[in-house]
C-alpha positions in Angstrom: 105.6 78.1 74.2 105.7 77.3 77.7 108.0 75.8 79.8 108.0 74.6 83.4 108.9 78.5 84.9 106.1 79.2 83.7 104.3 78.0 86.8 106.3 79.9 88.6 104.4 83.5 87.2 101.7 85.0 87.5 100.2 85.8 84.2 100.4 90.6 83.9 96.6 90.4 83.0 95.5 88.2 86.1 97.7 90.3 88.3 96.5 93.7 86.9 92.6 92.5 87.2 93.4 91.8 90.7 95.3 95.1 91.8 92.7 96.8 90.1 89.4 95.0 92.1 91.4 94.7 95.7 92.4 98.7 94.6 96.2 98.0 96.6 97.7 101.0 98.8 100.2 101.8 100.1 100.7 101.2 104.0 100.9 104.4 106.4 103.7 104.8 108.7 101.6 104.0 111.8 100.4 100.8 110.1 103.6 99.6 109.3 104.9 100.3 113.4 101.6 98.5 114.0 102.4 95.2 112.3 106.3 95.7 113.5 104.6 95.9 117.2 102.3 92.6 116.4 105.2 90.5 115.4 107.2 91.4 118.5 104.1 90.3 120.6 103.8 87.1 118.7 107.6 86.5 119.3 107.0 86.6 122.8 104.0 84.0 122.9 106.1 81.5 120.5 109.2 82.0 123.3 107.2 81.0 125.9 105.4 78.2 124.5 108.8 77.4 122.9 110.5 77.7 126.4 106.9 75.9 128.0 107.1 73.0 126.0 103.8 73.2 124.7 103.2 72.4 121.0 101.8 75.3 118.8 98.5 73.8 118.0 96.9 75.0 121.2 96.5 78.6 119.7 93.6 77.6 117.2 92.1 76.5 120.5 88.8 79.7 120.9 90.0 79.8 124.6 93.6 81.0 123.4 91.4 83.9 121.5 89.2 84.7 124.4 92.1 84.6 126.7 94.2 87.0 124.2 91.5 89.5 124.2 91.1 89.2 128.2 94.2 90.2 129.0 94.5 93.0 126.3 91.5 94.3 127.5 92.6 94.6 131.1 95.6 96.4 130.0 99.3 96.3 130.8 98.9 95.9 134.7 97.6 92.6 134.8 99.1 91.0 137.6 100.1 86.7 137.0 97.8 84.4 138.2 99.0 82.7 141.4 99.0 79.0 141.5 99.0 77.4 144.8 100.1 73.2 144.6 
């Protein structure tokens, strides 16, 4: 008999078939400082757009991406761009 929980759990064998094909692991130590290290970043970004006014949406945007990877790849001494008005 099943009752409206009940689409609430995953069925053992479906979950059991699918630990076994995606063959889970446990993380490593630097994986886990990684992804501690990649949420602080992304605090950062959603502080500033936060602080910026801008909506969230804009980071779907390819040029958010490419811009991402630009500065990363320069590295930490990156000076900010000067905007003369």
């Amino acid at each position: 008999m099943r009752g409206p929980m009940d689409l609430f759990m995953k069925r053992p064998e479906t979950a059991i078939a699918r630990n076994k094909k995606e063959k889970q692991r446990q993380q490593n130590v630097k994986e886990a400082c990684n992804k501690e290290a990649v949420r602080r970043v992304h605090r950062y970004i959603a502080r500033w757009f936060y602080q910026a006014g801008i909506p969230l949406n804009p980071v779907r945007l390819k040029s958010f991406q490419e811009m991402l990877w630009a500065v990363g790849s320069f590295g930490p001494n990156l000076p900010a761009p000067l905007i003369m008005l």
